[in-house]
C-alpha positions as CSV (number, residue, x, y, z in Angstrom):
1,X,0.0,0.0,0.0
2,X,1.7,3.7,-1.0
3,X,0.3,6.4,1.3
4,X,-1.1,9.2,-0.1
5,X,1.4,12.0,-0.7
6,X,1.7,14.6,2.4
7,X,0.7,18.2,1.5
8,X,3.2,20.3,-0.3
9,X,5.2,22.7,2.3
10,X,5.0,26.2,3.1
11,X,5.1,28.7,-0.3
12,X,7.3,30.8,1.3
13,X,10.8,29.9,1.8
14,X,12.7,30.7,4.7
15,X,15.0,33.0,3.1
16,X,12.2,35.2,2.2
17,X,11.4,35.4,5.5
18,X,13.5,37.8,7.9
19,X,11.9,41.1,6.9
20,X,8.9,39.6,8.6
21,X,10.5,38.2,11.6
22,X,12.1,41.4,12.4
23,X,8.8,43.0,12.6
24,X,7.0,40.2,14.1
25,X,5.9,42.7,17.3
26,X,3.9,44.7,15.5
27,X,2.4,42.0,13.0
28,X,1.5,39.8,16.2
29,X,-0.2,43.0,17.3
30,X,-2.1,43.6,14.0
31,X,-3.4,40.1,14.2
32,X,-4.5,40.5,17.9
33,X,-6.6,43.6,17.1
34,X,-7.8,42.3,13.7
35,X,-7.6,38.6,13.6
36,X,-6.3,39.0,10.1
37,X,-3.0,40.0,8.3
38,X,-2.5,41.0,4.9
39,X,-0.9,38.4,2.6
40,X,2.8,37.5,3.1
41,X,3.5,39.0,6.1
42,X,3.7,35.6,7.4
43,X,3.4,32.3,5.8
44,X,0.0,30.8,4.8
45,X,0.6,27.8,7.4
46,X,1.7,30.1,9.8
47,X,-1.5,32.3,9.8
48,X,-3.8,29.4,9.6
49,X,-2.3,27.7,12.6
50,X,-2.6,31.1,14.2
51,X,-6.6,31.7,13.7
52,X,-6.9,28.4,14.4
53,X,-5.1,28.9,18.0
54,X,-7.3,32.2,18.5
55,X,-10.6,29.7,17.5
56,X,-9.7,27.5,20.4
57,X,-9.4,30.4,23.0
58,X,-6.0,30.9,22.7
59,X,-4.4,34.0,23.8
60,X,-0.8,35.7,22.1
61,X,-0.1,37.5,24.9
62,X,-0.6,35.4,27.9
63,X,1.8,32.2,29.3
64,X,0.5,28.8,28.0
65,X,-1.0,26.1,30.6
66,X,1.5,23.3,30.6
67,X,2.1,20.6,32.7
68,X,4.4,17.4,32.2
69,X,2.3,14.2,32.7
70,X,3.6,11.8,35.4
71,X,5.9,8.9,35.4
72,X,3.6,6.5,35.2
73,X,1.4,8.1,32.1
74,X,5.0,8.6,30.1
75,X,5.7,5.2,30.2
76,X,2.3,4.1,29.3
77,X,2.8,6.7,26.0
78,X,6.4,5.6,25.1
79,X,5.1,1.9,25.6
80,X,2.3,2.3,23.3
81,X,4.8,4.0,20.4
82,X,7.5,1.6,21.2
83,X,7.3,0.8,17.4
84,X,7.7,4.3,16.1
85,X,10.5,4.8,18.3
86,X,12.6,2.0,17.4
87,X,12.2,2.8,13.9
88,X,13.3,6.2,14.3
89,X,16.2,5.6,16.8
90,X,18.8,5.5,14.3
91,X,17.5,8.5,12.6
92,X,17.3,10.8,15.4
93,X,21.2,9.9,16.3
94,X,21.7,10.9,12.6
95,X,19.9,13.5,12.8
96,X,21.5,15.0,15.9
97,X,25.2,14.6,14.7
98,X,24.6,16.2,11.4
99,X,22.7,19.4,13.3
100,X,24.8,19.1,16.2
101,X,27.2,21.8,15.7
102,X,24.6,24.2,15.4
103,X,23.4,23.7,19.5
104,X,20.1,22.0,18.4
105,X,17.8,19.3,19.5
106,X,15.7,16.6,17.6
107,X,12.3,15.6,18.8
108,X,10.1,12.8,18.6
109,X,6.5,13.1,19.4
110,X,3.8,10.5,18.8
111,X,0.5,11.7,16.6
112,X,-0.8,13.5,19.1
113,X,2.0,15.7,19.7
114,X,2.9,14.3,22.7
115,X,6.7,14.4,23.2
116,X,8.5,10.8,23.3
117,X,12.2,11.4,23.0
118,X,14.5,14.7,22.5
119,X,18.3,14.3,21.6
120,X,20.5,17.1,21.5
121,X,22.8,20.1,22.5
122,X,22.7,20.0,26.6
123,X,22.1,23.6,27.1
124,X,19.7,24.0,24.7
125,X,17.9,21.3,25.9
126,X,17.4,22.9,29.3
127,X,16.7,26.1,27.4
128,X,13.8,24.5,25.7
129,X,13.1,22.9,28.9
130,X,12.0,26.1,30.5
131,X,9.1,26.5,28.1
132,X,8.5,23.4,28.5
133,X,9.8,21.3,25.2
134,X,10.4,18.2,26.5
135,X,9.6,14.7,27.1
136,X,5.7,14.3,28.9
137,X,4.4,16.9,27.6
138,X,1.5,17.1,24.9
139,X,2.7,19.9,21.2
140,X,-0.5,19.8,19.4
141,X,-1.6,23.4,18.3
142,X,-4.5,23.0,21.0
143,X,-2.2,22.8,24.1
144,X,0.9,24.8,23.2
145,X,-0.1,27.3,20.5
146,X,1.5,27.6,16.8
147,X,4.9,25.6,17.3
148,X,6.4,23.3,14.1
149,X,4.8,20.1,15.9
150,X,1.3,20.7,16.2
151,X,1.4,22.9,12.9
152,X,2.9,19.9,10.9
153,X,0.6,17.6,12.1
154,X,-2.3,19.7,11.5
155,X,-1.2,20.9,7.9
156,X,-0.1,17.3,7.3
157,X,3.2,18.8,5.7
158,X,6.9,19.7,6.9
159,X,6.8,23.2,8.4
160,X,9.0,25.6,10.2
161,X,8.1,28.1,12.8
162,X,10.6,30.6,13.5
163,X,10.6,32.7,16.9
164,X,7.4,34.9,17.0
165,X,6.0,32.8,14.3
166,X,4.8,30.9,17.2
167,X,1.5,32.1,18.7
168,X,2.9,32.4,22.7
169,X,5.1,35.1,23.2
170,X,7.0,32.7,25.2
171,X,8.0,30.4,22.4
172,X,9.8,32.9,20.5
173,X,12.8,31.8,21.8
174,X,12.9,28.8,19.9
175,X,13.1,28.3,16.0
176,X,12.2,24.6,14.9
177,X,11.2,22.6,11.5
178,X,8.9,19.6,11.9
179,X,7.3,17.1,9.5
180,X,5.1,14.3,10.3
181,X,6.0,10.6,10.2
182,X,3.6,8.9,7.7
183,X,2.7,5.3,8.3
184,X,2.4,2.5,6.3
185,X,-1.5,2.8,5.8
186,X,-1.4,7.0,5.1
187,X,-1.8,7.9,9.0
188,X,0.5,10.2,10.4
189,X,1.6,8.0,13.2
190,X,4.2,11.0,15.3
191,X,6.4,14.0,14.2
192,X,10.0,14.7,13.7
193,X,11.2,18.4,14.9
194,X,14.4,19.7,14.9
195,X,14.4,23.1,17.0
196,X,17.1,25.4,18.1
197,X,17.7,29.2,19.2
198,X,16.0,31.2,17.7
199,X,18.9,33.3,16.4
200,X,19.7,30.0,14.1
201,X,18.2,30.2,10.9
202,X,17.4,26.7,9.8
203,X,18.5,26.7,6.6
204,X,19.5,23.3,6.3
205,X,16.7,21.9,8.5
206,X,14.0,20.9,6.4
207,X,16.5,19.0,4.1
208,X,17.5,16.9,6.8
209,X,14.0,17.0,8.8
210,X,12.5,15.5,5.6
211,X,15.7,12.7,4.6
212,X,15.2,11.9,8.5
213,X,11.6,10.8,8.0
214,X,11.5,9.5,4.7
215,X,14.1,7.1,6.3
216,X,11.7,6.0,8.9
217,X,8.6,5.5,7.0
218,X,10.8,3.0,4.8
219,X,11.5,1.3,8.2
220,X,7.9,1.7,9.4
């Protein structure tokens, strides 16, 4: 059985992108007084994932609600993906050893979002740690805002999200390119995210986001 193709990617490449980001303050503002933007000011994906956000209740301008789930409840989750993880261990050491230089992470999250594994650059890690990227705690767009997770699982396509791209002010720290892991009967069955500083453009990320889990769908 061939799954059905993923959607295409953003339109708008990253390099086209820093005017934007440099005056992300007052386009977050424009969107929090109008709920709109004019086109190109951010990406398509980006937008969308935003008024989505908004639709749930979702604020911009206040701290997100997150809370690790216990012991018990991780193991529970990485038990029940014990298959996607073993198919994407290799991958994820890859992937971290090609982006390591550059201080970054690599994430695996089941199809929920939920985060399963992280490899990477020890002080980043407790970085992202403070904002709470890390293992036991749930991605998706209606927990933690616009991030690359819960964006590229609900746009079905690899994505990046690039400091105040994400919707919580808090994020903006963080820069990070996801794409979802497709399984063998067109499901996405978790996510692959490489993140970093913000500061980091990812130029090379979606490159090796998107080798990274074309290899583990082959495995899957």
């Amino acid at each position: 059985f061939t799954p059905p193709p993923r959607r295409a990617g953003p339109t708008s490449p990253i390099a086209r992108r820093p005017a934007a980001l440099a005056n992300m303050s007052a386009i977050r503002r424009q969107f929090l007084s109008q709920g709109m933007l004019p086109d190109h000011l951010v990406p398509a994906p980006i937008l969308r994932s935003w008024q989505r956000c908004a639709a749930l209740g979702l604020q911009m301008d206040e701290r997100p609600r997150i809370e690790p789930v216990d012991l018990g409840s991780l193991r529970e989750r990485l038990d029940r993906a014990d298959r996607l993880r073993a198919a994407a261990r290799s991958e994820i050491r890859v992937l971290h050893d090609e982006a390591n230089t550059s201080g970054a992470v690599v994430i695996l999250t089941d199809a929920d979002g939920f985060v399963l594994e992280m490899l990477g650059h020890a002080d980043f890690a407790e970085k992202a740690a403070r904002v709470a990227l890390r293992p036991g705690v749930l991605w998706g767009e209606a927990a933690t805002g616009t991030n690359a997770i819960g964006a590229a699982l609900a746009e079905r396509c690899e994505i990046s999200v690039l400091g105040g791209e994400h919707f919580f002010e808090s994020h903006r720290i963080l820069s990070c390119t996801a794409a979802p892991i497709v399984g063998p009967c067109g499901e996405a069955v978790g996510v692959l995210d490489l993140s970093n500083h913000a500061e980091v453009q990812p130029t090379h990320a979606p490159a090796l986001v998107r080798r990274a889990v074309q290899a583990i769908e082959h495995r899957l």
